[in-house]
N, C-alpha and C positions, 0 to 999 in steps of 0.2 A: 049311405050306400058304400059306403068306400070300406068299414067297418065290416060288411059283409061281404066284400069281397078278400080282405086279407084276411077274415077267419076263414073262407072256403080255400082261398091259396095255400094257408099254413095247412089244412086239413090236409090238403094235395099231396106236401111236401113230406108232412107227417108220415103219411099215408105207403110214399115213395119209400120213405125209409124203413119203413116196418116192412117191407115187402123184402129189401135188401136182408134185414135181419133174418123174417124167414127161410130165404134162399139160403144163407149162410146156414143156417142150422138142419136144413132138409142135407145139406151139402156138404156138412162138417167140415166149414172152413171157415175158421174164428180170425183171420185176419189177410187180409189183401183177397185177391179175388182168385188166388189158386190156380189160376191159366183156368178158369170153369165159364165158360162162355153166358151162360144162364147169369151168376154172376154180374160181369162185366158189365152186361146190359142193363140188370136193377140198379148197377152204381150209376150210369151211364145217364139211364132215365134220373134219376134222384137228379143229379149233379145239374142236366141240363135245364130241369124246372128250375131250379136254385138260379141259375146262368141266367136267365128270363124273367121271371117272376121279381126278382129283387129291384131292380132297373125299372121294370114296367112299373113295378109299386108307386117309387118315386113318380115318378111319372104321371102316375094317377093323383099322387099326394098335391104335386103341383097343379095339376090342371083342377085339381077341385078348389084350391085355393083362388084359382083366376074363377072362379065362378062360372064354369061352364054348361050348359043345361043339363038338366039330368037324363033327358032321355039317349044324350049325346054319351054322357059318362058310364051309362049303362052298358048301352053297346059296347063302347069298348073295356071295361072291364069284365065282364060275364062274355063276350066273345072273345077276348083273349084265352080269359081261364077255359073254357071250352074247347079252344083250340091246343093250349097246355096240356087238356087232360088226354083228348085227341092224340096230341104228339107221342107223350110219356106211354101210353097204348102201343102206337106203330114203333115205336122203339124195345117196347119189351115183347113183343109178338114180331117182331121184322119183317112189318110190312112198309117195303122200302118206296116205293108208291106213294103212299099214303103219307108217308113221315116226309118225302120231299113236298107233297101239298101242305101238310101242315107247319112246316119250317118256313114256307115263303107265304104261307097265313101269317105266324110269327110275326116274322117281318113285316109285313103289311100292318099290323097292329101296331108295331114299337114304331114304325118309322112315320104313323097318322099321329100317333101321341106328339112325336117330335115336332112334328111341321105343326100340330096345333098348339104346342107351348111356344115355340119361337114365335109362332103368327100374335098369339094373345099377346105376347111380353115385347112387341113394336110396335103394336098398334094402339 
């Protein structure tokens, strides 16, 4: 499972970046963001899946290693990435709403991973 989730987060990230590209070339601007606010926000988006995604990985790498059920590991991988792709959405459309629920989704996801690799690794 854990396989299928980092090929669908790299697809994400892929994903984010070819969008960036696009915009650059709808936009004719081959390097930094040009003060182009469209722009800004595909790097924005890109960057902050990268920001999340990398960390929660691990995260995930560990808690599968402590052998934790799978229906548990599911959740939180496919509800993360959901919530990522969620995010990455209200950040390129600016809906500002929506992007502060899904930032303290985020959180709520990275900071359950936490308290469940600290709990397994003292118990």
């Amino acid at each position: 499972m854990f396989n299928l989730y980092i090929g669908l987060s790299v697809l994400l990230i892929v994903m984010l970046a070819m969008n960036i590209s696009r915009v650059r070339i709808k936009h004719k601007i081959a390097n930094g963001d040009g003060g182009n606010k469209v722009i800004v926000k595909a790097i924005r988006a890109h960057m902050n899946s990268l920001e999340h995604i990398l960390p929660f990985s691990l995260l995930l790498y560990v808690l599968q290693s402590q052998s934790i059920s799978e229906i548990l590991f599911a959740i939180l991988a496919f509800g993360f990435l959901g919530i990522r792709l969620l995010h990455s959405y209200s950040l390129l459309y600016s809906k500002f709403k929506f992007r502060q629920i899904t930032a303290a989704s985020t959180y709520f996801f990275e900071l359950s991973g936490c308290i469940i690799v600290l709990l397994n690794s003292v118990i």
